[in-house]
OpenMM code with the backbone's topology and positions (N, CA, C; nanometers):
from openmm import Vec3, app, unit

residues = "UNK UNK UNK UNK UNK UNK UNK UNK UNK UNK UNK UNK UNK UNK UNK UNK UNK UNK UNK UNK UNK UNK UNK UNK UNK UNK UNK UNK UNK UNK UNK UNK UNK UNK UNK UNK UNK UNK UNK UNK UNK UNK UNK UNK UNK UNK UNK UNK UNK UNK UNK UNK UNK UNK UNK UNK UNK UNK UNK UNK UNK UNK UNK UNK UNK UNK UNK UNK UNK UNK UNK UNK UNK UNK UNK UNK UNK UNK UNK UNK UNK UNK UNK UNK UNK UNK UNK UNK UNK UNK UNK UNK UNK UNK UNK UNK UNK UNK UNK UNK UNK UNK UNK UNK UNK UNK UNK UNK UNK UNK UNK".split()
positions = [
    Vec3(3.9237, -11.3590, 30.1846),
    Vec3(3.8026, -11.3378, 30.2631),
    Vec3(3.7546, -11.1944, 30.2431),
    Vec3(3.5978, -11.1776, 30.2236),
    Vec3(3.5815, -11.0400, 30.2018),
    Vec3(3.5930, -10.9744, 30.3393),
    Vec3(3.5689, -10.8552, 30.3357),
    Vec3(3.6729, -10.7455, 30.4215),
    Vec3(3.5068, -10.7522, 30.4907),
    Vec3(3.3627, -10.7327, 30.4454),
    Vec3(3.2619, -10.7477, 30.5416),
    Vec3(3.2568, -10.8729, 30.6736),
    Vec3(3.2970, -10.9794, 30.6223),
    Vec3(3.3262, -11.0993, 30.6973),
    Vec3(3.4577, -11.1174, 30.7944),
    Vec3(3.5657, -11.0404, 30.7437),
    Vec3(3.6505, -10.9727, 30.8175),
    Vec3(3.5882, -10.8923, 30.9254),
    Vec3(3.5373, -10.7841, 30.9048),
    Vec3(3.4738, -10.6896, 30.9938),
    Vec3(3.4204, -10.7143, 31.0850),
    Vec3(3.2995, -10.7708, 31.0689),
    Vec3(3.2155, -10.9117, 31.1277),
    Vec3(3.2911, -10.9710, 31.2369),
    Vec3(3.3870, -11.0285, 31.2109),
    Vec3(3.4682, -11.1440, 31.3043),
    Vec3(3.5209, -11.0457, 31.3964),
    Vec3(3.5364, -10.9500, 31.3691),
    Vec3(3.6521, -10.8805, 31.4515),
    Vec3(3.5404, -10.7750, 31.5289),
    Vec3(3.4140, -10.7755, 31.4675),
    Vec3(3.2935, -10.6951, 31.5866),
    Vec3(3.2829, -10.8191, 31.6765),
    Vec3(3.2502, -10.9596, 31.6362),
    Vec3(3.1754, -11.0777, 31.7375),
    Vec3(3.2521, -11.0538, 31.8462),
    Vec3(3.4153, -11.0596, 31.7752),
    Vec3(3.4611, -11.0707, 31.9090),
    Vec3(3.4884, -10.9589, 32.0652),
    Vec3(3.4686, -10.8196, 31.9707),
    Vec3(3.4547, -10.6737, 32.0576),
    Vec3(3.3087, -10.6649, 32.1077),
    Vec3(3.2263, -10.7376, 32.0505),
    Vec3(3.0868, -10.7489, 32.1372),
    Vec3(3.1078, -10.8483, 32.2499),
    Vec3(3.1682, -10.9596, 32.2447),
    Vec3(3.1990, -11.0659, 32.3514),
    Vec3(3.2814, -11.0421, 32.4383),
    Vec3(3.4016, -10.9682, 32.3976),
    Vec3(3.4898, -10.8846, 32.5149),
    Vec3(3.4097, -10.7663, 32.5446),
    Vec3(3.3371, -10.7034, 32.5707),
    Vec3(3.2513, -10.5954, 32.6113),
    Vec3(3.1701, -10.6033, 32.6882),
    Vec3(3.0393, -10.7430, 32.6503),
    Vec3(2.9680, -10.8279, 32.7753),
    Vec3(3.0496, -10.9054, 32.8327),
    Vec3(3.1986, -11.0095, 32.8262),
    Vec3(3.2656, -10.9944, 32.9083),
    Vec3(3.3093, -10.9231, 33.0576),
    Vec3(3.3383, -10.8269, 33.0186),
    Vec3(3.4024, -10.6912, 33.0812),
    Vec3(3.2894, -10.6368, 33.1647),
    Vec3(3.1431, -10.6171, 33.1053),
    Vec3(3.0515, -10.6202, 33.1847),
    Vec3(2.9827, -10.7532, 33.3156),
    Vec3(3.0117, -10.8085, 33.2241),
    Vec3(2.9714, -10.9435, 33.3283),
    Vec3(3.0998, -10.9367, 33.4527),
    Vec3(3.2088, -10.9551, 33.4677),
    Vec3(3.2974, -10.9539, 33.5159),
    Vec3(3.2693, -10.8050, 33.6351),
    Vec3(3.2359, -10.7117, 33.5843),
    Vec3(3.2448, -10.5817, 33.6617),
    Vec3(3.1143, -10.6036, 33.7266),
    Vec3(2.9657, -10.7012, 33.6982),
    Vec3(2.8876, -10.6960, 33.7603),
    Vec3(2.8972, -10.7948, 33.8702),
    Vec3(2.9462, -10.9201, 33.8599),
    Vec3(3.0396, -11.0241, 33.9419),
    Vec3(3.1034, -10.9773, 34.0376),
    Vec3(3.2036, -10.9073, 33.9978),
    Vec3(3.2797, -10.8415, 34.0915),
    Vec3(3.1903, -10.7278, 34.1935),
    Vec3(3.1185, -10.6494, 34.1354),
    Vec3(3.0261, -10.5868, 34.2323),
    Vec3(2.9438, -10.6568, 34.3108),
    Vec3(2.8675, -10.7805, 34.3010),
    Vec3(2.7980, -10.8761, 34.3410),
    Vec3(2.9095, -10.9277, 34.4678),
    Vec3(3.0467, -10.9791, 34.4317),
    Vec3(3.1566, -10.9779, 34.5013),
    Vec3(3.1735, -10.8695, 34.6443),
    Vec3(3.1403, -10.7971, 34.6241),
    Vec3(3.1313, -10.6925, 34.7308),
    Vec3(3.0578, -10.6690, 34.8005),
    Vec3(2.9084, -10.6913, 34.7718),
    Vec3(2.8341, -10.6280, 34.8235),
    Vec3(2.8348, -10.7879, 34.8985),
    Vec3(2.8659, -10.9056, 34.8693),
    Vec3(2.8547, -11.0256, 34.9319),
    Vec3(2.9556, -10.9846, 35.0572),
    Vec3(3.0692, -10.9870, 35.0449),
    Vec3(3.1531, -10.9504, 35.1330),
    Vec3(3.1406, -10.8435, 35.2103),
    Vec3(3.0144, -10.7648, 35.2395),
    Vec3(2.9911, -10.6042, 35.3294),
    Vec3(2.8678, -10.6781, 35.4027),
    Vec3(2.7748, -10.7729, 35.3491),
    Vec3(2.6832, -10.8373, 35.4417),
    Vec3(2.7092, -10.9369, 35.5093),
    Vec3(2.8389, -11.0009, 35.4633),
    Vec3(2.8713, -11.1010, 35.5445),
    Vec3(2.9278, -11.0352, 35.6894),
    Vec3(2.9413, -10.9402, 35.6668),
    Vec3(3.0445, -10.8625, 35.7831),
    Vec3(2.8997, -10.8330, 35.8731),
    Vec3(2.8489, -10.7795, 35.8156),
    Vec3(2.7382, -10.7166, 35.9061),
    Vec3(2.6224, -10.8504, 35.9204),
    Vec3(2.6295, -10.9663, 35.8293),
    Vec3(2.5633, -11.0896, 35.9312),
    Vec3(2.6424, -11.1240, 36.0323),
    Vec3(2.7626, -11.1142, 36.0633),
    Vec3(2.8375, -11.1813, 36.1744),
    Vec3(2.9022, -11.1113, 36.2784),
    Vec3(2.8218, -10.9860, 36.2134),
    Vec3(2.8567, -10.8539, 36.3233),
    Vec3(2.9781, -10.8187, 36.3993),
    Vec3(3.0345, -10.8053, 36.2731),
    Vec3(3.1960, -10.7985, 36.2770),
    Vec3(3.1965, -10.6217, 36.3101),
    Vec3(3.3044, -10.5627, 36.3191),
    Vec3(3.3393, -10.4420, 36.3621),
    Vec3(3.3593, -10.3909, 36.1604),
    Vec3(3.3404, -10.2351, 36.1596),
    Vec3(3.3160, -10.2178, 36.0611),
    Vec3(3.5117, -10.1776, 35.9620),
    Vec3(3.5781, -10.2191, 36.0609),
    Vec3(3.6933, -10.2104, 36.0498),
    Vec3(3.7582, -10.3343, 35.9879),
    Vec3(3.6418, -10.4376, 36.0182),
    Vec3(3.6848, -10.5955, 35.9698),
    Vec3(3.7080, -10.5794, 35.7854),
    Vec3(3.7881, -10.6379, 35.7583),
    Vec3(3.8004, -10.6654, 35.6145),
    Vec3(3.8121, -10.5747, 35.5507),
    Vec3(3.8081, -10.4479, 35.5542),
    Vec3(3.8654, -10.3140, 35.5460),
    Vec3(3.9705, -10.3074, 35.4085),
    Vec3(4.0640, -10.4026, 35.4338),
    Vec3(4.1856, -10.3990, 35.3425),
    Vec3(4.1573, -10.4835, 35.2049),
    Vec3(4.0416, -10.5856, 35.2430),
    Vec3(3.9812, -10.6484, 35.1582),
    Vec3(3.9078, -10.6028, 35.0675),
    Vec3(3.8239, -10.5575, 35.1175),
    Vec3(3.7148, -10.4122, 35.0547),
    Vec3(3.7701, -10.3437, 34.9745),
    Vec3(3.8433, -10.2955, 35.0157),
    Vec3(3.9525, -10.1641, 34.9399),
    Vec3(4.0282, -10.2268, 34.8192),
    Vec3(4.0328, -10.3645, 34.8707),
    Vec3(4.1202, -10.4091, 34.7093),
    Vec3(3.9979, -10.4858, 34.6040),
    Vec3(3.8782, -10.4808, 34.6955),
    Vec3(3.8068, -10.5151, 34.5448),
    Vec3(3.7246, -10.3777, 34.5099),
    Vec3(3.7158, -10.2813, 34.5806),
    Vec3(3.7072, -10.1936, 34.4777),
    Vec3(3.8079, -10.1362, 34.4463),
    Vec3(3.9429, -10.1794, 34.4184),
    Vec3(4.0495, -10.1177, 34.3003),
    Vec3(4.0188, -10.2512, 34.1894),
    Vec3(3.9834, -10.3198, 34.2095),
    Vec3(3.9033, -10.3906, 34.1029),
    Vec3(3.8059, -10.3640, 34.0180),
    Vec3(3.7242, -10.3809, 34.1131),
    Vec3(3.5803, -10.2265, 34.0566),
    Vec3(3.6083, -10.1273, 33.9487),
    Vec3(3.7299, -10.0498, 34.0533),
    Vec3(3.7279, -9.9818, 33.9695),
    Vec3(3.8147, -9.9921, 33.8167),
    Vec3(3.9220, -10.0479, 33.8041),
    Vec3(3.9965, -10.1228, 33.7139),
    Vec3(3.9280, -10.1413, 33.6052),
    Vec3(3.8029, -10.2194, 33.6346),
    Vec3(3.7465, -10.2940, 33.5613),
    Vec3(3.6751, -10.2122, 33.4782),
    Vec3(3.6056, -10.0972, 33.5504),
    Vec3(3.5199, -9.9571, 33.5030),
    Vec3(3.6283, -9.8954, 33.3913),
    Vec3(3.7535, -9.9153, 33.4061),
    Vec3(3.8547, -9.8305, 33.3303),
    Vec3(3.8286, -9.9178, 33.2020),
    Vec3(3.8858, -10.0829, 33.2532),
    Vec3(3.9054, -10.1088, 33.1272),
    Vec3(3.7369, -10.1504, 33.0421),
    Vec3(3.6567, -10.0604, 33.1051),
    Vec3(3.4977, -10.1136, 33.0278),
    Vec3(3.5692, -9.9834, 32.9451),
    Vec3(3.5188, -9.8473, 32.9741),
    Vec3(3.5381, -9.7299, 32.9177),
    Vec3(3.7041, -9.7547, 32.7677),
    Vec3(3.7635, -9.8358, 32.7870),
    Vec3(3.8661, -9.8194, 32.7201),
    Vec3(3.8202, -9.9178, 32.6051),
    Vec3(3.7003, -9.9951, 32.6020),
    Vec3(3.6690, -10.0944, 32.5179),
    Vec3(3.5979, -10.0391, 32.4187),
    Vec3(3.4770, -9.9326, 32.5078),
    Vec3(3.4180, -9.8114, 32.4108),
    Vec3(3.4983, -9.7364, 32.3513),
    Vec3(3.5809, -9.6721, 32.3716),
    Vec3(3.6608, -9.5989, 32.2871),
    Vec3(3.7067, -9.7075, 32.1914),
    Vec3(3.7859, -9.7855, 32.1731),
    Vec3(3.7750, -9.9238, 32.1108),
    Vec3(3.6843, -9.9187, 32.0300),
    Vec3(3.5874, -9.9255, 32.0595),
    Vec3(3.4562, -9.9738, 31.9944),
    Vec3(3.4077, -9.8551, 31.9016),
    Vec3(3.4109, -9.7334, 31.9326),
    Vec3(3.4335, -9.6167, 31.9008),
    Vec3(3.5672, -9.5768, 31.7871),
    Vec3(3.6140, -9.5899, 31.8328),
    Vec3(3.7607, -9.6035, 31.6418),
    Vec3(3.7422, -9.6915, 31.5667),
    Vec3(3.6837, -9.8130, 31.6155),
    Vec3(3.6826, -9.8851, 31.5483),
    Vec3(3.5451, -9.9103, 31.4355),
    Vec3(3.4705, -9.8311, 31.4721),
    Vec3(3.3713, -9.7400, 31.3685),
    Vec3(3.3997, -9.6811, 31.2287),
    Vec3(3.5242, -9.5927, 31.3002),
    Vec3(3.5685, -9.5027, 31.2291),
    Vec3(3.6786, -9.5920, 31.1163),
    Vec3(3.7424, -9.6628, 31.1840),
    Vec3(3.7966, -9.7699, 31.0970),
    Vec3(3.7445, -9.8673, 31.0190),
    Vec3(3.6104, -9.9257, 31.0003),
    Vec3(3.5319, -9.9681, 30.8989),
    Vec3(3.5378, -9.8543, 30.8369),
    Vec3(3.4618, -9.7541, 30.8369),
    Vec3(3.4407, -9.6716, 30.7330),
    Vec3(3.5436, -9.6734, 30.6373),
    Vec3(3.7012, -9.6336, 30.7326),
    Vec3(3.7911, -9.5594, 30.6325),
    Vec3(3.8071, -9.6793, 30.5413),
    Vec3(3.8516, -9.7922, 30.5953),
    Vec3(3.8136, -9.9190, 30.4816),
    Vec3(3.7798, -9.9894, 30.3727),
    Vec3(3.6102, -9.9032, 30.3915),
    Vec3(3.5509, -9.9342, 30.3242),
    Vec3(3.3966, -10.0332, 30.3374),
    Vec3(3.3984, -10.0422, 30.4944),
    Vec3(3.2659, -10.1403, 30.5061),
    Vec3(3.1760, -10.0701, 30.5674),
    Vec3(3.0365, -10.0403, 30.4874),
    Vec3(2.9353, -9.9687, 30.5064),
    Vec3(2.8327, -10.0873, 30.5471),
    Vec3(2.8463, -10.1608, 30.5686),
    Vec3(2.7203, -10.2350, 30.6516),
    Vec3(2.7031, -10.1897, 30.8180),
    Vec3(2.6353, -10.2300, 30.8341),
    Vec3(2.6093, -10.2334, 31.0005),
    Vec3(2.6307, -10.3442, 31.0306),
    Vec3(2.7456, -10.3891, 31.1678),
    Vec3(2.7565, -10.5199, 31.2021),
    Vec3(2.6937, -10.5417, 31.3216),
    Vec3(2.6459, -10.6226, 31.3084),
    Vec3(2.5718, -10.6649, 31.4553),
    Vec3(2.6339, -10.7655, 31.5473),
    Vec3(2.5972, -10.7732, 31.6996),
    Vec3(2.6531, -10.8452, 31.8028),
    Vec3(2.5978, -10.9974, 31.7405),
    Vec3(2.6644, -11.1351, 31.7781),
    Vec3(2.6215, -11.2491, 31.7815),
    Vec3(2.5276, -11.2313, 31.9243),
    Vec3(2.4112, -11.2671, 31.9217),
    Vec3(2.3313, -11.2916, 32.0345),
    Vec3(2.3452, -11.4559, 32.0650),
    Vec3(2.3296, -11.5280, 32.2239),
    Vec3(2.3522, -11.6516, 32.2405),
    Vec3(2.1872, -11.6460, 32.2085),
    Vec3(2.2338, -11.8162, 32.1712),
    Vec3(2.0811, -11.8509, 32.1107),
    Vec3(1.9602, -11.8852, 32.1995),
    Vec3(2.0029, -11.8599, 32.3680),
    Vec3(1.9062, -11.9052, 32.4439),
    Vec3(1.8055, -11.7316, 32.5091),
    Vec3(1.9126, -11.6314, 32.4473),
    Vec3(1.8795, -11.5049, 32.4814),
    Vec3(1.7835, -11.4694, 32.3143),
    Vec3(1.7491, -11.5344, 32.1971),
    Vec3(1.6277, -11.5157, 32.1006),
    Vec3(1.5163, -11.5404, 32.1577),
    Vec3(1.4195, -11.4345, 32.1211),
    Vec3(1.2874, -11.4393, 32.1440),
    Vec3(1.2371, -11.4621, 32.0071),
    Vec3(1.1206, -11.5955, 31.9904),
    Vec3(1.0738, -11.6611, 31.8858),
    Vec3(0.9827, -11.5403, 31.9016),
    Vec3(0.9144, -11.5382, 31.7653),
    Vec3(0.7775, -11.4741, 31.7275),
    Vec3(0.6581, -11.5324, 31.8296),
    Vec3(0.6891, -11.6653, 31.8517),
    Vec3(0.5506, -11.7470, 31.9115),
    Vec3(0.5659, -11.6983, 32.0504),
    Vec3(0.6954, -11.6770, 32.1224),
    Vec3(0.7122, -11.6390, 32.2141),
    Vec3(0.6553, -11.4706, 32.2762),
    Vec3(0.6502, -11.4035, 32.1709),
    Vec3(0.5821, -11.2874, 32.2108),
    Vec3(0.4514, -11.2597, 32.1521),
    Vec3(0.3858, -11.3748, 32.1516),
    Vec3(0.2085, -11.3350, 32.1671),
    Vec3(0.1337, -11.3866, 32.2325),
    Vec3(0.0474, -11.2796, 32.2583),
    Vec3(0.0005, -11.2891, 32.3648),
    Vec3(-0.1075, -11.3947, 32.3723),
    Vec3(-0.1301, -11.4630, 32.4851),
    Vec3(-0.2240, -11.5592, 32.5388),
    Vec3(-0.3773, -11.5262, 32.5618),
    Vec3(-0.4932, -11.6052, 32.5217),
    Vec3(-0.6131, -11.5404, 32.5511),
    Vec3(-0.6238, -11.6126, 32.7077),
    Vec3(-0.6694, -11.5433, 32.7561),
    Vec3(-0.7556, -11.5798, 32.9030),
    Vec3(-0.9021, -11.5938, 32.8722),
    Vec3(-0.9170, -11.7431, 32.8797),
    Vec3(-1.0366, -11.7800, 32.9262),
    Vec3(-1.0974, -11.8015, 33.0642),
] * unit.nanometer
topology = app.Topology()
chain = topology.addChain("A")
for resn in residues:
    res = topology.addResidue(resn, chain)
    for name in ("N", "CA", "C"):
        topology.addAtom(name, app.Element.getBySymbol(name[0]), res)
């Protein structure tokens, strides 16, 4: 297998663990902020769930670590095509429902 198609496979999948890792850390924040209004719809004491809170943001934050540790990742692993030998630029697989057609970005006349 050439070493570009190599390269390739091994970016798809550091682009998919990356929006992963993002999706997950935005979930999890979504996670929280669900769990701080539920308290204050049911007008709980601000002491309620407290221990709960606290362990999803060591999640939070966890998750922030292991985003930053994916860039660096992502970051050597730059440097490691090069030493290699693969001078292309690899690009992320985009899902196919996130393409914008050409037809899709022009514009409409108003009559």
């Amino acid at each position: 297998m050439d070493k570009v198609m190599i390269a390739q496979g091994v970016a798809n999948k550091l682009f998919a663990t990356e929006n992963s890792v993002d999706k997950a850390l935005a979930e999890t924040s979504q996670f929280m902020n669900e769990l701080l209004q539920a308290r204050q719809d049911i007008r709980a004491a601000a002491v309620t769930g407290t221990t709960t809170v606290n362990k999803v943001a060591e999640a939070i934050a966890a998750l922030a670590v292991a985003r930053q540790a994916l860039v660096d990742a992502h970051n050597d692993l730059a440097d490691v095509k090069l030493r290699v030998g693969v001078r292309t630029k690899l690009i992320g697989i985009v899902p196919k429902e996130a393409v914008i057609t050409h037809e899709q970005t022009r514009l409409r006349e108003v009559g």
